[in-house]
N, C-alpha and C positions, 0 to 999 in steps of 0.2 A: 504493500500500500504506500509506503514512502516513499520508494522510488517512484511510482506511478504519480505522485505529489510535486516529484520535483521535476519530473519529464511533463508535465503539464506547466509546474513553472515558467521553465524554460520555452516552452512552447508560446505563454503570454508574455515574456519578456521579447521572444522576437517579434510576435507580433505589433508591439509597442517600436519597437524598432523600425518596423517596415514602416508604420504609420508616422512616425518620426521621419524620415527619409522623405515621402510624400510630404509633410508637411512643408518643411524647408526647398523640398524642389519643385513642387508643384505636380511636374509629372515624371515618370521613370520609366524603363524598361524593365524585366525581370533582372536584365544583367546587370543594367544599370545600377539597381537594387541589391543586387549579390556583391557588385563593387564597393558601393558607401557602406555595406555592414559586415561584409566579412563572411554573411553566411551560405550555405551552398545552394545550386540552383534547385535541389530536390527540394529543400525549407523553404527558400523563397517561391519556390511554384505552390507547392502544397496550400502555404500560408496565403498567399495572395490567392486562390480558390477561396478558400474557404469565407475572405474577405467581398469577394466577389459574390459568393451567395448569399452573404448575409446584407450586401446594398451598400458596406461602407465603402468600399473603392468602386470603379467604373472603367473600364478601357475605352483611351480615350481614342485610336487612331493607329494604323499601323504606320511603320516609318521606313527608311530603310537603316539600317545597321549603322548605332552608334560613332564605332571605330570606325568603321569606313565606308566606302560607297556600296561595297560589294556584300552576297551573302544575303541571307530569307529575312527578309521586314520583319522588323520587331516594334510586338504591341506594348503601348504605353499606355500606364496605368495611372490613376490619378483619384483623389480625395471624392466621394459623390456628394456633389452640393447638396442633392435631395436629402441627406443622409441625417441632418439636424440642423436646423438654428439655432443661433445664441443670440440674444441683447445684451448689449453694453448701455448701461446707463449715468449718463453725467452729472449729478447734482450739483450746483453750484449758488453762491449768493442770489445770483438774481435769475437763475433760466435752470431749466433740467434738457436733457437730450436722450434721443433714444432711438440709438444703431441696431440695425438686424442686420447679422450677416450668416449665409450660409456655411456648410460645414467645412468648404473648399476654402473657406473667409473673403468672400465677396461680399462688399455691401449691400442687400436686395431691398431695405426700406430705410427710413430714419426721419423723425420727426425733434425740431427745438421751439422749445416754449416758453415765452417770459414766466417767471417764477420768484416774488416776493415772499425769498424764505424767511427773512427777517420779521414777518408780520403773520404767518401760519402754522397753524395748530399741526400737533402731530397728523392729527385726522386727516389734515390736507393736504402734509405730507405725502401719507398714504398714496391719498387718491388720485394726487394729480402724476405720481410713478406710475399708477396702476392706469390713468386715463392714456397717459401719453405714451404706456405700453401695449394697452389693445392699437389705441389708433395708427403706430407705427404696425404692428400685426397686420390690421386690416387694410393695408395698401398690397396684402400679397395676395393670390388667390387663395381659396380656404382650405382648399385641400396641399397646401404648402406651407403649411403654420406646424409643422415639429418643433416648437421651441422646448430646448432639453436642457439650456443653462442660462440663466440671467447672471450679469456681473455690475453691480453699481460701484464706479467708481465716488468718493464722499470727500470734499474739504474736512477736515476735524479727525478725531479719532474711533477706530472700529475695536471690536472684543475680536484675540485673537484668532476666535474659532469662525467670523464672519459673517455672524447674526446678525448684528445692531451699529449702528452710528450711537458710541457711549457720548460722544461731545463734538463739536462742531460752533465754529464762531460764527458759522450763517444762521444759527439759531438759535434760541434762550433754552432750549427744549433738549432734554438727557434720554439717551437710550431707548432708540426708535428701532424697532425691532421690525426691518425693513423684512428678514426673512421668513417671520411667521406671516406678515401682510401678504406677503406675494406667492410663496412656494405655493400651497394649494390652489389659488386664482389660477396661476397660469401652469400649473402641475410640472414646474420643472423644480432645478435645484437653482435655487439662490447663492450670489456671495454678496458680504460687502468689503469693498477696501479699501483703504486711506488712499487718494488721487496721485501723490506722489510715488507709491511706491506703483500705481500701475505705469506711471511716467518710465520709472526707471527698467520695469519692464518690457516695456516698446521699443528703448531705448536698445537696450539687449537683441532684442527681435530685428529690427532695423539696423544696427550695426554692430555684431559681432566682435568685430576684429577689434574695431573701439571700444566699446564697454561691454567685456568678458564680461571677468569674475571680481572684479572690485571697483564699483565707480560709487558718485553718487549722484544723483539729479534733484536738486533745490531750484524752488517754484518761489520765483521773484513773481509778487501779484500783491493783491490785496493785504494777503498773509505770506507768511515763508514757510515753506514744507520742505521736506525730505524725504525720500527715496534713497534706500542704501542696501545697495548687493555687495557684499563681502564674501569671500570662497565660492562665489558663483549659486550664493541661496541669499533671496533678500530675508533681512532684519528684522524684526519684530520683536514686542516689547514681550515679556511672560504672561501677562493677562489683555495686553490690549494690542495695537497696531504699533506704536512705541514710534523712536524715530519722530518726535517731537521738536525738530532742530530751531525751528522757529522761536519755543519756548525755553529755549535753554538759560541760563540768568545770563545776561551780558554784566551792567549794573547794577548789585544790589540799592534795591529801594532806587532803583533811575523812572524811566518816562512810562506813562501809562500803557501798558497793554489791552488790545483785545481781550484776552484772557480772563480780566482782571484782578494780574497779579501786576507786579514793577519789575522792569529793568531787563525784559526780554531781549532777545536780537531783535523777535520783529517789531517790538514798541520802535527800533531802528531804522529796518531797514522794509520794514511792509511799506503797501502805498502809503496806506495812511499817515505812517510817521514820516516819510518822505516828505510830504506833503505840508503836513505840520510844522515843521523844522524849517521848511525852506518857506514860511510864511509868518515865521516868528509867534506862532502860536506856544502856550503855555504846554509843555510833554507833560504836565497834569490833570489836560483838559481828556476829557471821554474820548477817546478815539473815534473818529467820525466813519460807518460803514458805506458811506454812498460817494465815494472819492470816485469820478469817471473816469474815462481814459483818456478823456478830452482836458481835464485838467490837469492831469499826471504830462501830458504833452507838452501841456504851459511850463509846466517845470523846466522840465528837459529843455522846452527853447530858449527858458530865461537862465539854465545853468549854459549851455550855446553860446549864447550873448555876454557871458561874462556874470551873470547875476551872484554875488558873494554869497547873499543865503542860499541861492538853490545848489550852488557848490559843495557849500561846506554841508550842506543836509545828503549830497551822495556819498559824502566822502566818508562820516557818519554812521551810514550804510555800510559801508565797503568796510570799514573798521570792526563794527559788530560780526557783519556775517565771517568775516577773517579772522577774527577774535576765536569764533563759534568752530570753524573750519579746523582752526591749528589745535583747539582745545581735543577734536576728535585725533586728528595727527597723534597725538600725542600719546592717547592709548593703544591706535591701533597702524596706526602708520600712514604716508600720505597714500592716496588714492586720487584718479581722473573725476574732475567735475563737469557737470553738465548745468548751465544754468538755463531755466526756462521758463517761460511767460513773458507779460506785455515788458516787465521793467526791466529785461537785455535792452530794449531801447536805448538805454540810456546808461550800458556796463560802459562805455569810455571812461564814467566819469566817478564808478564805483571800483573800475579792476585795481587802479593803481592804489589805493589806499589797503582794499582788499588784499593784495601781492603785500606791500611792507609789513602788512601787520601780519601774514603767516609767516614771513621772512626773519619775521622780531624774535622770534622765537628760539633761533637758533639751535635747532636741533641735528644733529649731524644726520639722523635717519629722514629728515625733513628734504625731497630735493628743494632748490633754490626756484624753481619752474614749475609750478603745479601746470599740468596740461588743463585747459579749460574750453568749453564750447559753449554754445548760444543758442537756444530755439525760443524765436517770440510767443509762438503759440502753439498753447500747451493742451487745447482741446483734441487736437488730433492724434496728440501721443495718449491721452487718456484713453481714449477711446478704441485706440491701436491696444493698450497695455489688458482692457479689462476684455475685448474681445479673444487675444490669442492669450488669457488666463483661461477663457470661459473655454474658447478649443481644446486647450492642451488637458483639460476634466473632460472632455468627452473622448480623447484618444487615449487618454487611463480605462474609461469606462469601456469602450469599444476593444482597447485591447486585452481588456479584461484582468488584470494586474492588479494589486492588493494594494500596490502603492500609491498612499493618499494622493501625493502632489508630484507631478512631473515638471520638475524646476525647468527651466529656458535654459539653463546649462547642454543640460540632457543633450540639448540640438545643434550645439555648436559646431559641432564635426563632421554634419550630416552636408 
C-alpha cells in the first residue's frame, strides 16, 4: 500500500509539472515537455492523456518539428481556457474592480466601479464585491461561468489563512470576512491578500530573471505597502499578512498617521504626508484621505520649479522610507526594490535622499547601489499578482497534489 502511495505521489507531482510547463509557455509539444522536465516520453504521453480527458489541456494545432524543418508534425498542447475561471478583485479607497480571466489567463470580462469605502458599512462592502462580481460574470455566456477561485486583492491587512481584511485605512471597519460572504454565492474558493504582496507576485510572474527569490515591491500611493519574497516564498506575518513597512516607527511620537498611531514612515512618505509637509501644514493635523492625483501633480511641478517646501517634503520621504529600507538590510541583508504607484512620478526627487540615508548606515554587507525600478501603476500588477495566485490553486487542484500552495518559484525554470 505504500509504495502504491508514493507511485501515485509521484505521478501528481509530474502532473503538476507538466501543468507548470504549460503554464509558463503557453503551449508545448510532448517533446517539448519531456525537455523543460526531464521526464520521459512514456510519462509525459500517459500524463498529458489523461489530462486531455479530463478537459484541462487541449491540443492546440499540429506543427512541424520543433528542432527542425524535417520529421512527423508534432501536436501542441496547451492550458483549456474552458477548463475554469478565476476573478481577481481590487478593492481600493475609492473604486473596487473585477477581472475574469480564463484558465489559459486571458482576460474574458472585467468590470471598475466608483466605490466610497471610507463612508460604507461592512454590509456594503459585501454587496457591492458580490454586485460587481455577478455583473462582471454576466458579460460571459452562461454556460461559461466555471468560476472555481476568487482572489481579492485588499489595501490594509488580511488573517494569515485569507479569510478576512482584519484592518485596512480605507475603512473604520475591523474584520470583514470577505470569504464567508462570497465562497457559497459564487460556490468557488475564496482568498484575500494584502495588494502589495500580490504586487510582488506579478512582479515574479513578469520578470523572473529580475525579481527571483529576494526582492521587495513598496507601493508609493496614498499609503506605503510592502510586498517581500525572501528565498523565493513571500513573507507573512504569524497571524496576519504582516509586512506592514508602511507602519514601521520612523519617529517616535513624530507626525500623524493614518493608523492612528505617530511617527510612521508613511505619516512621511504617503501622499498625504507629502502633501502636508510641502504645504506647511501642522504633521498633527488628521491626515487628510481624499488627497487626488491632481494635487499630488501640483506638488511635483512646484518641487520642478524649485519650490523649497515641496523639496524638502520629498526628501522627507526618501529619508523615512531609507530609514525603513536599511532598518530591514540590517537583519536580513540588502535585497532588489521595486517601487510602484502614482508617486515614482516624482522618485527624482525622493531617490537621492532615499540612497544616503541607506548608505549612512554603513554596513559592509550593505552594497553601496541598491538596484531599484519604477512602475506608476500598480493596478495592473494587482490584478496580474491575484489572478496567476488564483491559477496557480487551480493547477494544485487539477494536479491533484497535497500541496497547499504552489509558490511562483516553482516556475522559474520552466
Amino acid at each position: 500500500m505504500a509504495e502504491l502511495e508514493r507511485s501515485d505521489d509521484v505521478r501528481k507531482r509530474n502532473r503538476a509539472r507538466i501543468l507548470g510547463v504549460l503554464r509558463h509557455n503557453k503551449s508545448r509539444s510532448r517533446k517539448g515537455i519531456c525537455a523543460k522536465t526531464g521526464l520521459s516520453a512514456s510519462t509525459v504521453s500517459a500524463i498529458t492523456s489523461e489530462l486531455l480527458d479530463e478537459g484541462i489541456i487541449v491540443i492546440l494545432e499540429a506543427t512541424a518539428s520543433e528542432n527542425s524543418g524535417r520529421g512527423r508534425p508534432q501536436v501542441r498542447l496547451a492550458l483549456n481556457p474552458a477548463a475554469a475561471l478565476v476573478a481577481s478583485i481590487v478593492l481600493q479607497l475609492d473604486r473596487v474592480s473585477v477581472t475574469i480571466s480564463d484558465y489559459a489567463g486571458n482576460i474574458v470580462a472585467g468590470i471598475d466601479r466608483a466605490f466610497e469605502a471610507r463612508l460604507a458599512s461592512p454590509r456594503a462592502f459585501y454587496e457591492i464585491v458580490k454586485d460587481a462580481t455577478k455583473s462582471a460574470l454576466s458579460q460571459l455566456p452562461s454556460e461559461g461561468r466555471a468560476l472555481k477561485r476568487i482572489m481579492l486583492g485588499v489595501q490594509g491587512v488580511t488573517d494569515v489563512d485569507g479569510t478576512s481584511m482584519l484592518w485596512s485605512p480605507i475603512t473604520p471597519h475591523r474584520n470583514l470576512a470577505f470569504k464567508a460572504e462570497l465562497e457559497s454565492l459564487f460556490n468557488a474558493h475564496v482568498g484575500v491578500a494584502n495588494d502589495c504582496s500580490m504586487i510582488a507576485r506579478a512582479l515574479h510572474w513578469r520578470a523572473p530573471d529580475r525579481y527571483n527569490r529576494n526582492y521587495a515591491a513598496v507601493l508609493l500611493s496614498h499609503g506605503i505597502g510592502m510586498g517581500l519574497m525572501l528565498n523565493g516564498e513571500l513573507v507573512s506575518g504569524i497571524r496576519s499578512s504582516g509586512t506592514e513597512f508602511g507602519h514601521i516607527s520612523y519617529i517616535p511620537n513624530g507626525a500623524l498617521c493614518r493608523c492612528g498611531r505617530t511617527g510612521c514612515i508613511e505619516a512621511y512618505a504617503g501622499d498625504y504626508a507629502i502633501y502636508r509637509r510641502s504645504h506647511a501644514i501642522s504633521d498633527a493635523n488628521e491626515p487628510r484621505n481624499d488627497i487626488n492625483a491632481q494635487q499630488m501633480r501640483a506638488v511635483h511641478l512646484a518641487a520642478s520649479a524649485g519650490d523649497a517646501d515641496a523639496i524638502a517634503a520629498y526628501r522627507e520621504a526618501g529619508q523615512a522610507l531609507g530609514t525603513g529600507l536599511a532598518d530591514m538590510y540590517a537583519l536580513m541583508d540588502s535585497f532588489p526594490v521595486a517601487f510602484v504607484g502614482k508617486g515614482t512620478e516624482a522618485f527624482e526627487f525622493i531617490e537621492v535622499s532615499l540612497r544616503e540615508t541607506i548608505n549612512k548606515t554603513k554596513l559592509d554587507v550593505i552594497d553601496d547601489d541598491i538596484e531599484i525600478h519604477c512602475f506608476p501603476d500598480e493596478n495592473p500588477l494587482i490584478i496580474d499578482g491575484c489572478t496567476i495566485t488564483a491559477l496557480f490553486e487551480l493547477d494544485v487542484m487539477f494536479a491533484g497534489t497535497s500541496n497547499p500552495a504552489m509558490e511562483v518559484s516553482n516556475y522559474a525554470d520552466f
